[in-house]
N, CA, C and O atoms as CSV, one atom per row, in Angstrom:
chain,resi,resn,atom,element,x,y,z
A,1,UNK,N,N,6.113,-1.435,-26.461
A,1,UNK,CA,C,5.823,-1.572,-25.055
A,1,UNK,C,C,6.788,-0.748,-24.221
A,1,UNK,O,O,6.315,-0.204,-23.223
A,2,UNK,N,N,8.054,-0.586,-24.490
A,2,UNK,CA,C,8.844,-0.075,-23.988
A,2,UNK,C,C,8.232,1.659,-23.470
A,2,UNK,O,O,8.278,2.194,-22.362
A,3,UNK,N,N,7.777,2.085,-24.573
A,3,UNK,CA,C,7.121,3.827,-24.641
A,3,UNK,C,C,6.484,3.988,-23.209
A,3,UNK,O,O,6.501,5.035,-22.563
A,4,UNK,N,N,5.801,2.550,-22.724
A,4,UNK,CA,C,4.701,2.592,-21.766
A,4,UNK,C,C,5.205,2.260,-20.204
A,4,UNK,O,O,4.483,1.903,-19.273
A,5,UNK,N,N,6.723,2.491,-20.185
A,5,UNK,CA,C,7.381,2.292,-19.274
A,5,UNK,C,C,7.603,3.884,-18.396
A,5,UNK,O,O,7.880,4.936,-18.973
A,6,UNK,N,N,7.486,3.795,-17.514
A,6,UNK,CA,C,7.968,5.204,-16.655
A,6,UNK,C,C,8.390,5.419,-15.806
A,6,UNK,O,O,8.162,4.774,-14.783
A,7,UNK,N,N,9.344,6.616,-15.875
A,7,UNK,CA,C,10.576,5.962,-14.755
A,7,UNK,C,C,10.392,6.244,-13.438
A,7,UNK,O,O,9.712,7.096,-12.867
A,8,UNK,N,N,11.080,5.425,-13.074
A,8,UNK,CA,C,10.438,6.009,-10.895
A,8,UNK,C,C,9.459,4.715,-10.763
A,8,UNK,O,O,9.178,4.748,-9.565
A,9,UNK,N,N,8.776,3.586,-11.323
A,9,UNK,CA,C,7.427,3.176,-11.482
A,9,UNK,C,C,7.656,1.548,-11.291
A,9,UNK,O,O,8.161,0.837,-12.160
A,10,UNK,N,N,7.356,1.246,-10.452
A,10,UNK,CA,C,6.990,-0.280,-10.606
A,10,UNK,C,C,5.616,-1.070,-10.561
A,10,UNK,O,O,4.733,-0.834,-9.736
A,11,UNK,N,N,5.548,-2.008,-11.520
A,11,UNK,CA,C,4.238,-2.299,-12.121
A,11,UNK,C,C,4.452,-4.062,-11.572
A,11,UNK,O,O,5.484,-4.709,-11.750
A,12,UNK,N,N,3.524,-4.438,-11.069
A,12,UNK,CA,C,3.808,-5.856,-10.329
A,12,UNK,C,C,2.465,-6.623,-11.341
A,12,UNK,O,O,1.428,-6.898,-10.737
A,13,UNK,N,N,2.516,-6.818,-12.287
A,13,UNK,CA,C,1.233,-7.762,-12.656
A,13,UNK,C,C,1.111,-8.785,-12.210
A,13,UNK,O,O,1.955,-9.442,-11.600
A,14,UNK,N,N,-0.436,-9.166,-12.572
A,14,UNK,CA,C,-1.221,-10.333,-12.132
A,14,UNK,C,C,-0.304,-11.823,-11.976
A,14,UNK,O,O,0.237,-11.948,-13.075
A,15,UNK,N,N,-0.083,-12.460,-11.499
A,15,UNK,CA,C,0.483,-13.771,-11.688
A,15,UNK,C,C,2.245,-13.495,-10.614
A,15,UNK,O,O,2.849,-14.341,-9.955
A,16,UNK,N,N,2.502,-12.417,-10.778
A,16,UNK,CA,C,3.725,-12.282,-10.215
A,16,UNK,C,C,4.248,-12.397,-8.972
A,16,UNK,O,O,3.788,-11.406,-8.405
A,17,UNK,N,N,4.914,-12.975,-8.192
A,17,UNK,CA,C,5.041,-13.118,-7.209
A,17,UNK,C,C,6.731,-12.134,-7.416
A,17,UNK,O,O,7.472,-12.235,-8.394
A,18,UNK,N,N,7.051,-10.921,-5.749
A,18,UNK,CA,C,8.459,-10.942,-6.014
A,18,UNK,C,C,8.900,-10.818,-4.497
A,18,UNK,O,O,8.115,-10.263,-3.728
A,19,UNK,N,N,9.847,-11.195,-4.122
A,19,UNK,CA,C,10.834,-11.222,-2.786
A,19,UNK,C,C,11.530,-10.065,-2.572
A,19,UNK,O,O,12.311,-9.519,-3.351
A,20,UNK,N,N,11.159,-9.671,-1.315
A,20,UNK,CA,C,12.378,-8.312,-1.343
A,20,UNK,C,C,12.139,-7.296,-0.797
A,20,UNK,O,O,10.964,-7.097,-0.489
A,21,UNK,N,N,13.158,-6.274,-0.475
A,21,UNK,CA,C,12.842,-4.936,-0.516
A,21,UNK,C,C,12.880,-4.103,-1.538
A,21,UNK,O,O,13.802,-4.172,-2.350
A,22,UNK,N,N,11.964,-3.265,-1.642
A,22,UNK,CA,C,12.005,-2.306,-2.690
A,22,UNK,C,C,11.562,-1.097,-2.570
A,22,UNK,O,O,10.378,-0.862,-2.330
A,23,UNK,N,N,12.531,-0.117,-2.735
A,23,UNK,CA,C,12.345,1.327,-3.163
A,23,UNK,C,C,11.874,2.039,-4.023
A,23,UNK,O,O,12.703,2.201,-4.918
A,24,UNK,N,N,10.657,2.715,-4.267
A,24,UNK,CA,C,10.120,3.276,-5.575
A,24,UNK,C,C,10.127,4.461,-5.357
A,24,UNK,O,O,9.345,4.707,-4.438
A,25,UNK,N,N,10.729,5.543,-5.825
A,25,UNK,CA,C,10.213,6.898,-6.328
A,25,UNK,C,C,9.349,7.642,-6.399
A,25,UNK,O,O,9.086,8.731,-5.889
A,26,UNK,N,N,8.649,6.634,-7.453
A,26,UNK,CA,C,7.127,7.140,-7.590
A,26,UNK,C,C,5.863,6.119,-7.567
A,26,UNK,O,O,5.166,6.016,-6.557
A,27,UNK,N,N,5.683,5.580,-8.421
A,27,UNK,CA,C,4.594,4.457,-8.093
A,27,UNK,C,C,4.696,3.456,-8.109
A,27,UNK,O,O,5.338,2.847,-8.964
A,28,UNK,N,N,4.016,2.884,-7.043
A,28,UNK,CA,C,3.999,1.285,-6.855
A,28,UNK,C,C,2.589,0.846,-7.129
A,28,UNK,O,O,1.747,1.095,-6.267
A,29,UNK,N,N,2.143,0.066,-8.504
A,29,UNK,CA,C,0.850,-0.627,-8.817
A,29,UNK,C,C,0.932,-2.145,-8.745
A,29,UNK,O,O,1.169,-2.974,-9.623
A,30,UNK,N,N,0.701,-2.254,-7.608
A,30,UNK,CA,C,0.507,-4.367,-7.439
A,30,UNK,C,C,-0.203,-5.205,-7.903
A,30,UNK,O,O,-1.249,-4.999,-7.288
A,31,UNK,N,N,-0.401,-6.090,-8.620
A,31,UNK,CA,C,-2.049,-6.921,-9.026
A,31,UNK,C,C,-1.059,-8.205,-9.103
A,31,UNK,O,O,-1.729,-9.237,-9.108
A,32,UNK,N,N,0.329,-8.445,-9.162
A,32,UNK,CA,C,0.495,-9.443,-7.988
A,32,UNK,C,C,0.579,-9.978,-6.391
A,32,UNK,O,O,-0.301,-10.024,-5.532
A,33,UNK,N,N,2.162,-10.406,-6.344
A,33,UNK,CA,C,2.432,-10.479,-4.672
A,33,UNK,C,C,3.333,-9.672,-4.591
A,33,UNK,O,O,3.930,-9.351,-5.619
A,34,UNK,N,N,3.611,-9.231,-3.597
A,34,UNK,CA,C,5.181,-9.041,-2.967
A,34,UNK,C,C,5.056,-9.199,-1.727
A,34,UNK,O,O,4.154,-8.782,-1.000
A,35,UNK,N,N,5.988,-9.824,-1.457
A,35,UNK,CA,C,6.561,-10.243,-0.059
A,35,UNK,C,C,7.753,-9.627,0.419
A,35,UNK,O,O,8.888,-9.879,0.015
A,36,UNK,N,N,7.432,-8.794,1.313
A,36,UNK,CA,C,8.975,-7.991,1.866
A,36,UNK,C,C,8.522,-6.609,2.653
A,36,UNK,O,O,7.815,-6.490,3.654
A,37,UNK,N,N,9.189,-5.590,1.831
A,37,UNK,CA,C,9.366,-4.463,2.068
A,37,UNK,C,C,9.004,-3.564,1.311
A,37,UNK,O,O,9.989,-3.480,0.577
A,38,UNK,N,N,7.955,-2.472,0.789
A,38,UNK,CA,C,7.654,-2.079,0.010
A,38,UNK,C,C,7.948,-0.123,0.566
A,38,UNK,O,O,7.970,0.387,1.686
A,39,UNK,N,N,8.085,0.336,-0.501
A,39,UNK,CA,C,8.489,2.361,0.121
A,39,UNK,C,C,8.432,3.263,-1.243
A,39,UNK,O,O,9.446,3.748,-1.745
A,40,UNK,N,N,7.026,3.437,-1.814
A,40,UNK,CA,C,6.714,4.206,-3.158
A,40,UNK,C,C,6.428,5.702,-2.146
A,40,UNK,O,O,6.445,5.765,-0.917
A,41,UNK,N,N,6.228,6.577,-2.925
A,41,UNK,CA,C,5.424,7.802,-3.018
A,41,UNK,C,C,3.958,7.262,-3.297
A,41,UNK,O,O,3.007,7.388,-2.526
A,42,UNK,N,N,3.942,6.607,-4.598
A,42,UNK,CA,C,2.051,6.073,-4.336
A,42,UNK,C,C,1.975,5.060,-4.323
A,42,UNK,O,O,2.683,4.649,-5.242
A,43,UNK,N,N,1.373,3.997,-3.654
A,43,UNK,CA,C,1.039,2.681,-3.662
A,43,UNK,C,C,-0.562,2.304,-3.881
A,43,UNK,O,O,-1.610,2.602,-3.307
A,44,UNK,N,N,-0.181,1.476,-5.036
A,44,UNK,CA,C,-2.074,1.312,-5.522
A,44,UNK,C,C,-1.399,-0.321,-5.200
A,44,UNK,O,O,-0.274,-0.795,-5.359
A,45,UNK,N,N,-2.555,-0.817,-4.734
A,45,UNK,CA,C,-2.850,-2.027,-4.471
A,45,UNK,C,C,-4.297,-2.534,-5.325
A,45,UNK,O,O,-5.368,-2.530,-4.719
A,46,UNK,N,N,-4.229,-2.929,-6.648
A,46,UNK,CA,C,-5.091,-3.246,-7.407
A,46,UNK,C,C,-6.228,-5.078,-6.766
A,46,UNK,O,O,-5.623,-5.958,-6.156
A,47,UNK,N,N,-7.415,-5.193,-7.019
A,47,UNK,CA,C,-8.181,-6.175,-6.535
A,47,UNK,C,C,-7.628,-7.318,-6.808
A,47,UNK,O,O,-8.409,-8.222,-6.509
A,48,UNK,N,N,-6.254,-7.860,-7.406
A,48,UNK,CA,C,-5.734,-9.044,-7.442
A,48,UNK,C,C,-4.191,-9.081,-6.438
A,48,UNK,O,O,-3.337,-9.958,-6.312
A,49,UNK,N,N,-4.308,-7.908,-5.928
A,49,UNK,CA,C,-3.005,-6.970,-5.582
A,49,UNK,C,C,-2.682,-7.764,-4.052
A,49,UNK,O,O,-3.689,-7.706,-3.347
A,50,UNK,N,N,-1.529,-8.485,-3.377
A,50,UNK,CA,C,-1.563,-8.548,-2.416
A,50,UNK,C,C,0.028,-8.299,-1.853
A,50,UNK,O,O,1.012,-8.893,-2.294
A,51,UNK,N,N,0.035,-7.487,-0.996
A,51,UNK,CA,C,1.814,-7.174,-0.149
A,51,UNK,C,C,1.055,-7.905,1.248
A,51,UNK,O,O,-0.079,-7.953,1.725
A,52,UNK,N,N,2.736,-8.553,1.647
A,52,UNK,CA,C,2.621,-9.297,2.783
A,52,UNK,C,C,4.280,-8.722,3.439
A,52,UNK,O,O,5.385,-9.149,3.105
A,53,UNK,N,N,4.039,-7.912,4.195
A,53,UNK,CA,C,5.086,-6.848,4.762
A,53,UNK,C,C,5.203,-5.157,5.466
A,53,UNK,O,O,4.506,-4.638,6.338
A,54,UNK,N,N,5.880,-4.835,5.015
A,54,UNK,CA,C,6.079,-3.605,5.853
A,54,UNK,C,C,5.388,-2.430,4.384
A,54,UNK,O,O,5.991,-2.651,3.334
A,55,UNK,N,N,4.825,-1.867,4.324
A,55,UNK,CA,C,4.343,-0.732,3.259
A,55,UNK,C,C,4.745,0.417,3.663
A,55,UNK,O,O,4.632,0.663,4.864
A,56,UNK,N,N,5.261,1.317,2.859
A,56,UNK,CA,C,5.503,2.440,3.250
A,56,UNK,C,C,4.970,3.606,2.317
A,56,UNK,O,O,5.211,3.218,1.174
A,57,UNK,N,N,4.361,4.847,2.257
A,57,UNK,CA,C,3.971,5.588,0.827
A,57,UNK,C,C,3.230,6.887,1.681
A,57,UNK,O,O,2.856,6.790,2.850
A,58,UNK,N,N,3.130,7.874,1.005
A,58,UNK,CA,C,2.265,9.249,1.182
A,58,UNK,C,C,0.976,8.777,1.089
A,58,UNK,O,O,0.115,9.062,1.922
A,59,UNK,N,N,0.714,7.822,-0.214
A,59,UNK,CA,C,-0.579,8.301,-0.639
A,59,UNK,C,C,-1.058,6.844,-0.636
A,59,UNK,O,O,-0.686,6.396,-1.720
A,60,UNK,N,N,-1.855,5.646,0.209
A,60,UNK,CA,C,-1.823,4.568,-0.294
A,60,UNK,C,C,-3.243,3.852,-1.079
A,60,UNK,O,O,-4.045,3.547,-0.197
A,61,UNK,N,N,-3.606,3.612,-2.036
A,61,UNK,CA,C,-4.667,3.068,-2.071
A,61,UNK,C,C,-5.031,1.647,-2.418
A,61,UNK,O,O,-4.443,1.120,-3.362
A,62,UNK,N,N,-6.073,0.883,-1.651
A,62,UNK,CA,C,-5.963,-0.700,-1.322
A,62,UNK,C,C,-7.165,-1.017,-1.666
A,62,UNK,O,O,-8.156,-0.818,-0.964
A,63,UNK,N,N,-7.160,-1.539,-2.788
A,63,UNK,CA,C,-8.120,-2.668,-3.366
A,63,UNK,C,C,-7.885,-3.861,-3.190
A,63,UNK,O,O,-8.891,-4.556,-3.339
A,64,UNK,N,N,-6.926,-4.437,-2.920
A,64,UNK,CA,C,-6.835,-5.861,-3.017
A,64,UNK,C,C,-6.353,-6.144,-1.601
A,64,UNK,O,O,-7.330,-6.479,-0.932
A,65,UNK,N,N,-5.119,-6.144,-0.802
A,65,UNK,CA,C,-4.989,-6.731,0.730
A,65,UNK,C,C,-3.307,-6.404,0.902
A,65,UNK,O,O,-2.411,-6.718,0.119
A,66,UNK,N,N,-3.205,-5.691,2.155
A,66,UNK,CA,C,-2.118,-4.999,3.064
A,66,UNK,C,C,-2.030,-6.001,4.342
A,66,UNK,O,O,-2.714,-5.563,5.267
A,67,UNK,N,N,-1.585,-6.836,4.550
A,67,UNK,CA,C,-1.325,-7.148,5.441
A,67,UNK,C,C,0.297,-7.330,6.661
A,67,UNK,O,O,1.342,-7.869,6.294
A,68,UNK,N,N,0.087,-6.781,7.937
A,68,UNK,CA,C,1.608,-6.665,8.519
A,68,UNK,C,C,1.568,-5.683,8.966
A,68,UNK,O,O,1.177,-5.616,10.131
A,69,UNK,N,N,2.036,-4.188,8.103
A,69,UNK,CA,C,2.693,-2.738,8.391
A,69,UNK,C,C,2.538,-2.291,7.412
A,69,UNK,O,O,3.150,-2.676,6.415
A,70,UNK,N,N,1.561,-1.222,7.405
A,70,UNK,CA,C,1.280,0.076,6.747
A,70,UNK,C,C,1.091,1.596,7.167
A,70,UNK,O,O,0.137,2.125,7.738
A,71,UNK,N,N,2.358,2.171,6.687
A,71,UNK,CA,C,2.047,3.483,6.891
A,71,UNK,C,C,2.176,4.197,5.435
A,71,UNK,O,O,2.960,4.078,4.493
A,72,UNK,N,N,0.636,5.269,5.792
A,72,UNK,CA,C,0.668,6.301,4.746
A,72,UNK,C,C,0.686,7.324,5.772
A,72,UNK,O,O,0.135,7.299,6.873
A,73,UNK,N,N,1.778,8.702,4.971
A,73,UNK,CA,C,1.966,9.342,5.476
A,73,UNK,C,C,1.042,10.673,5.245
A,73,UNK,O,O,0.839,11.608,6.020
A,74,UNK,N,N,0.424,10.392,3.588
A,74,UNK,CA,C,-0.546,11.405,3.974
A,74,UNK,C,C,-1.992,11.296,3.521
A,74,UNK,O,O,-2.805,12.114,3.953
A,75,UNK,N,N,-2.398,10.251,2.602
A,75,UNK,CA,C,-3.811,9.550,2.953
A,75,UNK,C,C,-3.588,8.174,2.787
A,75,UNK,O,O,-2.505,7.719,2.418
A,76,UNK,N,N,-4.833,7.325,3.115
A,76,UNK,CA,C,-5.141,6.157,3.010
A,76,UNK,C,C,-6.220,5.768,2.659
A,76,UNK,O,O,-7.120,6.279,3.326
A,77,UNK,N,N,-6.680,4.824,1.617
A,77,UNK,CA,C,-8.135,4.769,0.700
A,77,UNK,C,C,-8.126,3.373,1.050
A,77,UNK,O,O,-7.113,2.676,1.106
A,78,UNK,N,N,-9.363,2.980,1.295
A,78,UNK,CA,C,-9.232,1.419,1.428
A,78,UNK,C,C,-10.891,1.136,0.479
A,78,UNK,O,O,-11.981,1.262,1.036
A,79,UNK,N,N,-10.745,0.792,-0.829
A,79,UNK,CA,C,-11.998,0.588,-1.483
A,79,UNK,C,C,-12.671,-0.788,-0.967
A,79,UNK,O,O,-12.112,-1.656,-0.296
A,80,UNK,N,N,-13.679,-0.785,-1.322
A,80,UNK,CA,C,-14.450,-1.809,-1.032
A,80,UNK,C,C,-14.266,-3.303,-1.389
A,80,UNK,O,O,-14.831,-4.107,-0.647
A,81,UNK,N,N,-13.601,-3.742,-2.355
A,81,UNK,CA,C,-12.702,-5.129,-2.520
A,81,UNK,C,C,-11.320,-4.761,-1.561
A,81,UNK,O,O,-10.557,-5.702,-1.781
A,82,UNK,N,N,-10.737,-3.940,-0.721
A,82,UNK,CA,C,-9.591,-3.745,-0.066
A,82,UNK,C,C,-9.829,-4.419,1.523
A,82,UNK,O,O,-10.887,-4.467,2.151
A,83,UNK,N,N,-8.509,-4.902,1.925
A,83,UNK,CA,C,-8.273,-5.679,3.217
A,83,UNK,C,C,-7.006,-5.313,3.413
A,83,UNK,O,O,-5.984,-5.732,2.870
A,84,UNK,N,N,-7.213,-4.172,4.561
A,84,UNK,CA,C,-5.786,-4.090,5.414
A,84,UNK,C,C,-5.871,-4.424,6.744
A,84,UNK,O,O,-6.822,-4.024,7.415
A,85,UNK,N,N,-4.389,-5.586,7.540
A,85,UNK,CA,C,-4.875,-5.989,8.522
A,85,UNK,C,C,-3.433,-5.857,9.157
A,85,UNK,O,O,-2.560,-6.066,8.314
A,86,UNK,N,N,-2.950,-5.566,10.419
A,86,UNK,CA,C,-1.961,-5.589,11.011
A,86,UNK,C,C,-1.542,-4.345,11.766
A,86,UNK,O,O,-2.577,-3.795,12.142
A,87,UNK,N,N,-0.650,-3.773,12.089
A,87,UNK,CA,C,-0.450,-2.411,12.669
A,87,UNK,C,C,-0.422,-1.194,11.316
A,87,UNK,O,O,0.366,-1.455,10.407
A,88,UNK,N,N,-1.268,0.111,11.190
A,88,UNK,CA,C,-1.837,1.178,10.615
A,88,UNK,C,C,-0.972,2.116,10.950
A,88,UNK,O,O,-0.521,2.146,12.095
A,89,UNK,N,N,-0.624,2.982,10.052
A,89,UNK,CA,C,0.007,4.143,10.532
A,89,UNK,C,C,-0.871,5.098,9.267
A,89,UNK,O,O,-0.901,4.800,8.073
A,90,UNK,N,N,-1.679,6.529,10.031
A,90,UNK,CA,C,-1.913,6.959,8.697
A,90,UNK,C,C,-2.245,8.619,9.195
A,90,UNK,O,O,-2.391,8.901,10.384
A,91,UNK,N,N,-2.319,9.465,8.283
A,91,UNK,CA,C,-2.502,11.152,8.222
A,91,UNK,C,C,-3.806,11.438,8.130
A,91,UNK,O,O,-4.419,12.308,8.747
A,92,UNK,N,N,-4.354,10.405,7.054
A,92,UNK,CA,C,-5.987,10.779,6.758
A,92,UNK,C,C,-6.487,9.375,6.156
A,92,UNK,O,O,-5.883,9.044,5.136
A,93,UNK,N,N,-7.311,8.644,6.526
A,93,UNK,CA,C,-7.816,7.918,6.345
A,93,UNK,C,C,-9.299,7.915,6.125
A,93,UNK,O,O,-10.034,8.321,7.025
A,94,UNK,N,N,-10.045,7.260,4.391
A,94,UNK,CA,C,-10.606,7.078,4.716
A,94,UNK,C,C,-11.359,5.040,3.613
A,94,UNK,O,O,-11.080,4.576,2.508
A,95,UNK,N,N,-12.303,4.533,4.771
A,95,UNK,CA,C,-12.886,3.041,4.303
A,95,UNK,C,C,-14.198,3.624,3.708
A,95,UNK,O,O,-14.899,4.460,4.278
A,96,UNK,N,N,-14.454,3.042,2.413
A,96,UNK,CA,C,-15.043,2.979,1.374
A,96,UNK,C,C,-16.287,2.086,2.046
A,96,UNK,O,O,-15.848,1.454,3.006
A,97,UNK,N,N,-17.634,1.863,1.834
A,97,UNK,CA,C,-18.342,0.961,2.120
A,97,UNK,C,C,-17.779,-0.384,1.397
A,97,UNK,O,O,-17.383,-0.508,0.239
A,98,UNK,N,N,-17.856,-1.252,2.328
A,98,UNK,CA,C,-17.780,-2.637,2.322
A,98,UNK,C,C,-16.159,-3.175,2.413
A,98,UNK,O,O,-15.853,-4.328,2.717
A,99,UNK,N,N,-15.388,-2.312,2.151
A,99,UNK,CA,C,-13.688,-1.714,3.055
A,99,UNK,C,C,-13.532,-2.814,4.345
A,99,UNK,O,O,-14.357,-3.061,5.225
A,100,UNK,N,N,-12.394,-3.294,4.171
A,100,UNK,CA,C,-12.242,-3.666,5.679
A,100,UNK,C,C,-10.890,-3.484,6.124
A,100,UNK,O,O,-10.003,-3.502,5.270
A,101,UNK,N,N,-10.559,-3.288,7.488
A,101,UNK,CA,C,-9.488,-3.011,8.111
A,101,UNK,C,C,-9.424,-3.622,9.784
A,101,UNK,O,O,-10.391,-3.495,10.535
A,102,UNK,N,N,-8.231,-4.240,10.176
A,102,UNK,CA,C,-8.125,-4.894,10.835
A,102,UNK,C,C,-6.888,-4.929,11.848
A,102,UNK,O,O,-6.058,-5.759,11.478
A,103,UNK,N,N,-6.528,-4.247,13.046
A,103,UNK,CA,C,-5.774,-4.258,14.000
A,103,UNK,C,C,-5.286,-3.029,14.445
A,103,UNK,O,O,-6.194,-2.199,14.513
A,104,UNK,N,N,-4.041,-2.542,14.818
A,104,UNK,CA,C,-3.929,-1.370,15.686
A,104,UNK,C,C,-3.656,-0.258,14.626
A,104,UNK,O,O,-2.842,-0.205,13.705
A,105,UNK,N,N,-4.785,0.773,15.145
A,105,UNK,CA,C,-4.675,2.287,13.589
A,105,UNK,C,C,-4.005,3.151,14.934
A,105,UNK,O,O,-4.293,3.095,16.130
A,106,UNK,N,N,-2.883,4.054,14.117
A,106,UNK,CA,C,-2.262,5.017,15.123
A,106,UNK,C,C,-2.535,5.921,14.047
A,106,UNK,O,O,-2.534,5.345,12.959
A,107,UNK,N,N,-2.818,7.404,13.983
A,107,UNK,CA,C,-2.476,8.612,13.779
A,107,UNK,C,C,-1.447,9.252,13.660
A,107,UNK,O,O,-0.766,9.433,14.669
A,108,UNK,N,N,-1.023,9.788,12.387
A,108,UNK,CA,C,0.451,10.500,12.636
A,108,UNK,C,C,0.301,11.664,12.206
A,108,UNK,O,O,-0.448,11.860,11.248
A,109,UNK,N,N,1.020,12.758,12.855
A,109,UNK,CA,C,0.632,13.671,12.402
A,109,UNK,C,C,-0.698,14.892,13.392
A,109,UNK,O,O,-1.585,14.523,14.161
A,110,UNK,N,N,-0.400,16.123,13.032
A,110,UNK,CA,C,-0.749,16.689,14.344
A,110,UNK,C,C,-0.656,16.584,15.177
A,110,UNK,O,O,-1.593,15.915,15.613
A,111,UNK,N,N,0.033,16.867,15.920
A,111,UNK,CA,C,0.105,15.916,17.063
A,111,UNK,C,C,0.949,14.638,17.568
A,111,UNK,O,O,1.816,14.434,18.418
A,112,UNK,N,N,0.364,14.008,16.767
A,112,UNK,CA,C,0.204,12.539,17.243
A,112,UNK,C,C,1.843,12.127,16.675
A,112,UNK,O,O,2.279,12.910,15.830
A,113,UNK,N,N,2.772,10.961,17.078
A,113,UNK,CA,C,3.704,10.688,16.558
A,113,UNK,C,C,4.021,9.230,15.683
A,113,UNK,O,O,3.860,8.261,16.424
A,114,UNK,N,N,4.315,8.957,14.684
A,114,UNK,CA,C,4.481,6.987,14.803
A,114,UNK,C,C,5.415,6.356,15.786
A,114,UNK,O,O,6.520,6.728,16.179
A,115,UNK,N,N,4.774,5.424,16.049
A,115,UNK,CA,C,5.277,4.606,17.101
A,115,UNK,C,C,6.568,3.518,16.665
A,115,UNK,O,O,7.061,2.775,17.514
């Protein structure tokens, strides 16, 4: 099991609940909880997947539920089992049929600045 470890990478399985802030490198895959502070390069939010906090990532994609503060800085995927709800920060966004999203979306980028 060890082989299947990679570095930069945090893997949150099903059942897990964790507290905190956390810094990732490279990927963040959730199909538990976290509660806190989250700041990958990619954030997959798998359909059992739920963050309750501040998200931070380039690239984010949400199957399971974002709720609070999310910014992607350079896309945002919200599949069709996905629920993001709270203040949005994003570069390119796009909702999948049956996708839902919920409260203030700002634009960053071109232009536009985060708030």
């Amino acid at each position: 099991m060890a082989e299947s470890n990679q570095q930069g990478c945090l893997f949150v399985g099903e059942g897990v609940v964790l507290k905190g802030n956390f810094e990732v490198p490279d990927i963040a895959s959730v199909s538990g909880v976290i509660e806190g502070e989250l700041s990958a390069k990619q954030v997959i939010v798998e359909t059992s997947g739920v963050i309750r906090g501040k998200v931070t990532g380039e690239s984010v994609d949400v199957r399971g539920e974002i709720t609070e503060n999310l910014t992607a800085t350079r896309s945002l995927i919200i599949r069709p089992s996905g629920k993001v709800s709270g203040v949005v920060n994003y570069a390119e966004i796009e909702i999948e049929k049956g996708g839902h999203i919920y409260g203030d979306l700002n634009l960053i980028g071109q232009g536009f600045t985060q708030p």
